[in-house]
Backbone as numpy.savetxt, mean C-alpha at the origin, in Angstrom:
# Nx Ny Nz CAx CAy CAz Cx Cy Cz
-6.47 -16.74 -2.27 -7.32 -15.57 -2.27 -6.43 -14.33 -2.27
-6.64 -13.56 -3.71 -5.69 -12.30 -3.02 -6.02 -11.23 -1.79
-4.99 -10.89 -1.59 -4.89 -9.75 -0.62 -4.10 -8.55 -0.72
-4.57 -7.79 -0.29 -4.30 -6.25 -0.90 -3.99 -5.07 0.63
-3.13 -4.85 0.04 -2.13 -3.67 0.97 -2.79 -2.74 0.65
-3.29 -1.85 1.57 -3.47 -0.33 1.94 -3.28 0.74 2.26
-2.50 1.42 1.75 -1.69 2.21 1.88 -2.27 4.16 2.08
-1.83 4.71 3.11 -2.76 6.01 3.25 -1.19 6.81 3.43
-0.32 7.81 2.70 0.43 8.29 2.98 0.22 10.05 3.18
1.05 10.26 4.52 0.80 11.94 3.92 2.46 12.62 3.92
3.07 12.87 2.92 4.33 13.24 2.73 4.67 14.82 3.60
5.34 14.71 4.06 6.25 15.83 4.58 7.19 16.60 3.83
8.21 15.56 3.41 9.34 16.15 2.46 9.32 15.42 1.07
8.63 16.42 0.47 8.56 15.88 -1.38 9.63 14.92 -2.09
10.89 16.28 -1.64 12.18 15.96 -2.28 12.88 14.61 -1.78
12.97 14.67 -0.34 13.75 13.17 0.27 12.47 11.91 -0.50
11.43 12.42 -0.46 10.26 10.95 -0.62 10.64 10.21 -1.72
11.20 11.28 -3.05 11.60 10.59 -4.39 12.55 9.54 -4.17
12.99 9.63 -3.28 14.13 7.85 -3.60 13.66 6.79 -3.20
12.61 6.90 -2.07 11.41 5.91 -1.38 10.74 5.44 -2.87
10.17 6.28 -3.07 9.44 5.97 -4.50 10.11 5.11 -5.69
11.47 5.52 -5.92 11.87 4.61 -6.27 12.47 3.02 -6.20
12.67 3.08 -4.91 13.05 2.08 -4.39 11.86 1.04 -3.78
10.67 1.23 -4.02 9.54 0.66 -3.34 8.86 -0.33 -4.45
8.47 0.33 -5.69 7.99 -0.82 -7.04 8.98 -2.28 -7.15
10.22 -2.58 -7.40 10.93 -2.93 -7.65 10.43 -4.22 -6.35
10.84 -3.57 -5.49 10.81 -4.84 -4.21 9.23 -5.26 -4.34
8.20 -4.71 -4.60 6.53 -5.38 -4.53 6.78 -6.24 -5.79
7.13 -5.49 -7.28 7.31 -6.69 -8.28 7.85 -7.70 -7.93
8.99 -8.16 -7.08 9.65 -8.80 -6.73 8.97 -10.35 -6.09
7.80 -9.48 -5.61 6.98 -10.51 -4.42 5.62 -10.93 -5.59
5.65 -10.50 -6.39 4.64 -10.58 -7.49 3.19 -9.97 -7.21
3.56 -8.73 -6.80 2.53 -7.92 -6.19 2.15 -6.52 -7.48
0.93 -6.35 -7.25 0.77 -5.18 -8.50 0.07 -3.95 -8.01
0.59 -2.65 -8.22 -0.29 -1.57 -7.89 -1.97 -1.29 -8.68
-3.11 -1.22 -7.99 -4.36 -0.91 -8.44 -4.54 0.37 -8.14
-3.49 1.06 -7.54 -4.39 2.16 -7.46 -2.68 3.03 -6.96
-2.13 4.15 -7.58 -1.17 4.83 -6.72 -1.14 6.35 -6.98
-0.90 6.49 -6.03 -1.03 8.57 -5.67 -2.23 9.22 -6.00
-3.38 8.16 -5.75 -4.98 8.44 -5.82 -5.15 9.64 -4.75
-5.51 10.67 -5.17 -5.94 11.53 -4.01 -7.67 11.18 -3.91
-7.78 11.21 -2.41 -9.17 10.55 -2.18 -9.85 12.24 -2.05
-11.48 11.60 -3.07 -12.67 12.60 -2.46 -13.31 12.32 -0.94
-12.76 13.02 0.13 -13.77 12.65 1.09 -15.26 13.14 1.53
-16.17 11.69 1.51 -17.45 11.85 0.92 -17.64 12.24 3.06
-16.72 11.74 4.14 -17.15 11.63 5.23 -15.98 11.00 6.06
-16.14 12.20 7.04 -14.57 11.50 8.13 -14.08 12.78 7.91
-12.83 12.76 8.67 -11.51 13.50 8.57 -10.65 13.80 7.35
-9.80 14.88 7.21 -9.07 14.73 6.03 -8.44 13.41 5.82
-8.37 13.29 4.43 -7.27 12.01 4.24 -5.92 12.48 3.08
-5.36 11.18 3.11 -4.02 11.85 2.02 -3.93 10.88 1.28
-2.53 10.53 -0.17 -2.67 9.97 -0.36 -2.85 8.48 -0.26
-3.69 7.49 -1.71 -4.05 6.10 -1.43 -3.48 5.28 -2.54
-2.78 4.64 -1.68 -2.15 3.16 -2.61 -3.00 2.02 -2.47
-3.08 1.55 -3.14 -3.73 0.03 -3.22 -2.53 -1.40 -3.96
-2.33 -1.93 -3.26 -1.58 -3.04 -3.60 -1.70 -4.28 -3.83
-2.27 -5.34 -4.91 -2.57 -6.57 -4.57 -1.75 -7.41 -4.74
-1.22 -8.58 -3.70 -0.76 -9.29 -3.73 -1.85 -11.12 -3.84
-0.85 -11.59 -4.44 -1.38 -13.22 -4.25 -2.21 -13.42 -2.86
-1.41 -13.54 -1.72 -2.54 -13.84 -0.44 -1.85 -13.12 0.46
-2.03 -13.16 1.33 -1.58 -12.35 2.92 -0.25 -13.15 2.96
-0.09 -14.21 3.02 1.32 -14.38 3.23 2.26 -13.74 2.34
2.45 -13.73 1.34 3.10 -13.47 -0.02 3.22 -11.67 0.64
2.15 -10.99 1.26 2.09 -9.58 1.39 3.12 -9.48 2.68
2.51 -10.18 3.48 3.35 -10.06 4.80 5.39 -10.28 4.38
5.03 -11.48 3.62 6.95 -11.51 3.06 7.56 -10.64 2.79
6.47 -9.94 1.71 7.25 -9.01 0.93 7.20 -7.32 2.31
6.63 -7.12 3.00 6.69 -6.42 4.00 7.95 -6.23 4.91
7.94 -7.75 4.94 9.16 -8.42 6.37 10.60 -8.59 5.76
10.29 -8.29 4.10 11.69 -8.65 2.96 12.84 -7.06 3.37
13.54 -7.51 3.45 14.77 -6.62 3.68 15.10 -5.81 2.61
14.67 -6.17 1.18 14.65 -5.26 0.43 13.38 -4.23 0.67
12.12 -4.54 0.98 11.40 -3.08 1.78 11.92 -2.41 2.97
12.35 -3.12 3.67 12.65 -2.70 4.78 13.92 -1.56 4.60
14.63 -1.88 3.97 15.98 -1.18 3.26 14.89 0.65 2.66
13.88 0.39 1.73 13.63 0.98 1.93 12.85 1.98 2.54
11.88 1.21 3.45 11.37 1.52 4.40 12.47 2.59 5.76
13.17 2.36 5.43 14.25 3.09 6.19 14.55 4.46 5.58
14.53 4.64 4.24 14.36 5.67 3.20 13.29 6.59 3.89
12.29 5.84 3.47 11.09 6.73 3.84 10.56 7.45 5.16
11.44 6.40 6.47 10.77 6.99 7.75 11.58 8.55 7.76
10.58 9.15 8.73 11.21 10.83 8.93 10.54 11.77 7.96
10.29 11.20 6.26 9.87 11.66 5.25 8.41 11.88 5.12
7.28 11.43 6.41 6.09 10.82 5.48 5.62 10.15 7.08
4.45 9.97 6.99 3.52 9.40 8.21 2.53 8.83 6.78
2.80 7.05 7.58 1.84 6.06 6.61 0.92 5.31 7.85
0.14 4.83 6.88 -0.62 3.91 7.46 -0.49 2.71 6.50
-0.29 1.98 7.27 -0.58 0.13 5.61 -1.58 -0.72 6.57
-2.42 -0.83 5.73 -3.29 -2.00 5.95 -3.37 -3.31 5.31
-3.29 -4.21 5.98 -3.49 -5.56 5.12 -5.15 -6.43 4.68
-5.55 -6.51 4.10 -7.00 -7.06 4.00 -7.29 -8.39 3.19
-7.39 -9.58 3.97 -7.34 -10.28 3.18 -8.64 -11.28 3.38
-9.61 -10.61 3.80 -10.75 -11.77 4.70 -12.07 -11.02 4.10
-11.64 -10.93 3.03 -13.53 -10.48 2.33 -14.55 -11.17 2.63
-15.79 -10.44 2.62 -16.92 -11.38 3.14 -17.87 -11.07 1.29
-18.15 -11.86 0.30 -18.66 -11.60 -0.53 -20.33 -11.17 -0.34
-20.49 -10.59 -1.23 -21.78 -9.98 -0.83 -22.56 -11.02 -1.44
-24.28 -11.29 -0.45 -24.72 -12.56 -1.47 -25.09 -11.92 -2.98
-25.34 -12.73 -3.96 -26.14 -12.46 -5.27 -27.68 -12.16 -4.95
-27.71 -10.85 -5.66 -29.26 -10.28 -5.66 -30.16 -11.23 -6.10
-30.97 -11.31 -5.95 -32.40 -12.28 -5.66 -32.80 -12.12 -7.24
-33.06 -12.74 -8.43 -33.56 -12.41 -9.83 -34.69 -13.22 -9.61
């Protein structure tokens, strides 16, 4: 079942963020993970401000969690702290909606 990373970033420093950015695709391809959605600025319909939204799908939660715990993110995960306040979410436990009644 895939599972998909959630990503809510709000950048601080533009300029330092560009090497994060680069260094971040490379390691998700790696894990065979694909972006659905990146530097989406959200309409908020309700709630608090938000910033930007990544969407990430990977194969299943494990495969996400690896590539998380992989030292090549983490490498650049080290890039990015100081730069940026994230949030990542992992979601991998959908509940399907039933089929409408015909």
């Amino acid at each position: 079942m895939p599972a998909y990373v959630i990503v809510e970033i709000d950048i601080h420093d533009p300029a330092n963020y560009k090497r994060y950015k680069t260094l971040v695709p490379p390691t998700i391809a790696a894990y065979g993970g694909r972006y659905l959605a990146r530097g989406a600025k959200p309409d908020v319909l309700e709630g608090g401000p938000a910033h930007n939204i990544l969407i990430i799908e990977f194969e299943n939660a494990e495969t996400a969690r690896r590539w998380y715990a992989s030292p090549e993110y983490q490498a650049a995960k080290a890039v990015r702290q100081g730069h940026s306040n994230l949030r990542l979410l992992l979601v991998d436990d959908f509940v399907k909606p039933p089929e409408p009644a015909r």
